[in-house]
C-alpha positions, 0 to 999 in steps of 0.5 A: 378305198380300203383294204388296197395297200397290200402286196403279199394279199388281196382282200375283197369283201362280200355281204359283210365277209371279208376274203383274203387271198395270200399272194406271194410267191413263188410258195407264199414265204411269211416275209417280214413284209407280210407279217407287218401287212397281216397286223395292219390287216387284222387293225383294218378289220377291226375297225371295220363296221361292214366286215363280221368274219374274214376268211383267209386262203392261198391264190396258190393251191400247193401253199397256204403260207411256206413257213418264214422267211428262212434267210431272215433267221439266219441273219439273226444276230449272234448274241440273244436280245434281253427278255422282252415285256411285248409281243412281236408282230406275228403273236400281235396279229394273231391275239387281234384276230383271237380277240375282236368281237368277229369271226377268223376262218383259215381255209386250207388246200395246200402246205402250211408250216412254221410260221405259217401254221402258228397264224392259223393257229390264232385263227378262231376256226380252220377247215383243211381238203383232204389230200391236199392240206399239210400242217407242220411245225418244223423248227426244231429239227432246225434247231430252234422252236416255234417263235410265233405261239406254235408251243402255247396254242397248239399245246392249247387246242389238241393237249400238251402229249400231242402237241409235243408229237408234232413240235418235236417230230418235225413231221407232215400233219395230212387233213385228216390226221390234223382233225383227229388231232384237233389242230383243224375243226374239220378235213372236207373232200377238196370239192366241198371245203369251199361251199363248206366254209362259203356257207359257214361265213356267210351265216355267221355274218348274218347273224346278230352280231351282238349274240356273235361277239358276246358268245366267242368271248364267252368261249374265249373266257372258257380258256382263261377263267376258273369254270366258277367265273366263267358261268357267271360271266356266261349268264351276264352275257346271256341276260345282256342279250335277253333282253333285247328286242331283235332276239325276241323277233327271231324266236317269234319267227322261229314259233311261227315257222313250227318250232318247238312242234313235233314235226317242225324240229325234225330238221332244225336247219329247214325250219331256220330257212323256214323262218328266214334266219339262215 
């Protein structure tokens, strides 16, 4: 059976969405363990046809994922390592959830920090509950800094000014306040972030997977692409999925259904469950 061989997570799926439970306590240390189970989970994912977004939580409600193992860090040895040329093990996992054509959400309702946060981090999405969601990276008050992608990804998604805020205050980031950053897509009422994101998961995944793949790498391309380059490739995709046959269906079942009607546009998400696409 797959998915069995973990210790510090448990993994069940359900209609092509794969739930991740952290699960190490006593407050879900990022151990050199986990770190080595959440890169054999993000390969096991890949390579798994029935599984089309993962949803990553905590059996724990006061920690997502603590920060690292802290005693690991202070066995460092004395002198530094010369550069290396790879990517360690947490940035590995993290680039193999950014870039397998399915969909990664973190699903937020205690602490994460340090390491912790930078996983989430190279998440696709992130959702936190209000009141009870804290982010931070910690570290240089420490005196070191952000060794897992904390200064490239968080200065990515909220800018270089506020990143630096967070990465040099060393401070709480409360579920509200990391979504007017942007670190986190939304901050919910803690009742409504799991039907939230539930819902989200379930749809993505039901959606064609081919027109999901191809649009996150359009998005990825976004990132890494002059914008000249990246609407070239935005309209190859476009035309790739075009021209097959099942996109053809849906819009005919969205016509039939009222769209592109006066009154049948009025609520898009009714007339989408109207023609059975959501």
């Amino acid at each position: 059976m797959p998915y069995e061989d973990y210790h510090t997570m448990k993994v069940h799926v359900d209609k092509k969405v794969a739930f991740v439970t952290i699960d190490n306590p006593p407050i879900n240390l990022m151990t050199g363990r986990m770190m080595w189970e959440l890169l054999n989970l993000s390969e096991e994912i890949a390579a798994d046809d029935n599984v089309r977004v993962v949803v990553f939580d905590s059996a724990d409600p006061d920690y997502f994922i603590a920060h690292f193992d802290l005693n690991a860090l202070i066995r460092y040895p004395d002198l530094p390592p010369s550069k290396g040329t790879e990517l360690h093990r947490l940035n590995k996992t993290c680039e193999n959830f950014r870039r397998m054509p399915k969909v990664s959400i973190a699903k937020l309702e205690g602490r994460t920090r340090g390491g912790g946060s930078e996983f989430v981090l190279g998440l696709d999405m992130r959702f936190g509950a209000i009141g009870r969601a804290i982010l931070n990276q910690p570290e240089v008050a420490l005196g070191i800094l952000p060794g897992g992608g904390g200064t490239q990804r968080l200065s990515r998604l909220v800018g270089q000014a506020r990143a630096l805020e967070a990465l040099l205050g060393c401070h709480d980031f409360p579920a509200e306040l990391a979504e007017r950053y942007g670190w986190i897509n939304r901050a919910l009422p803690p009742e409504q972030l799991t039907p939230f994101v539930e819902n989200l998961a379930f749809s993505i995944a039901a959606y064609p997977p081919e027109a999901v793949s191809r649009c996150k790498t359009s998005a990825l391309n976004a990132a890494e692409m002059p914008l000249f380059d990246g609407l070239i490739e935005e309209s190859y995709l476009f035309d790739q999925l075009a021209t097959l046959s099942e996109p053809k269906v849906r819009m005919k079942k969205v016509l039939d259904a009222g769209g592109q009607t006066r009154e049948g546009e009025m609520d898009f998400d009714r007339l989408m469950k109207k023609a059975q696409l959501a």
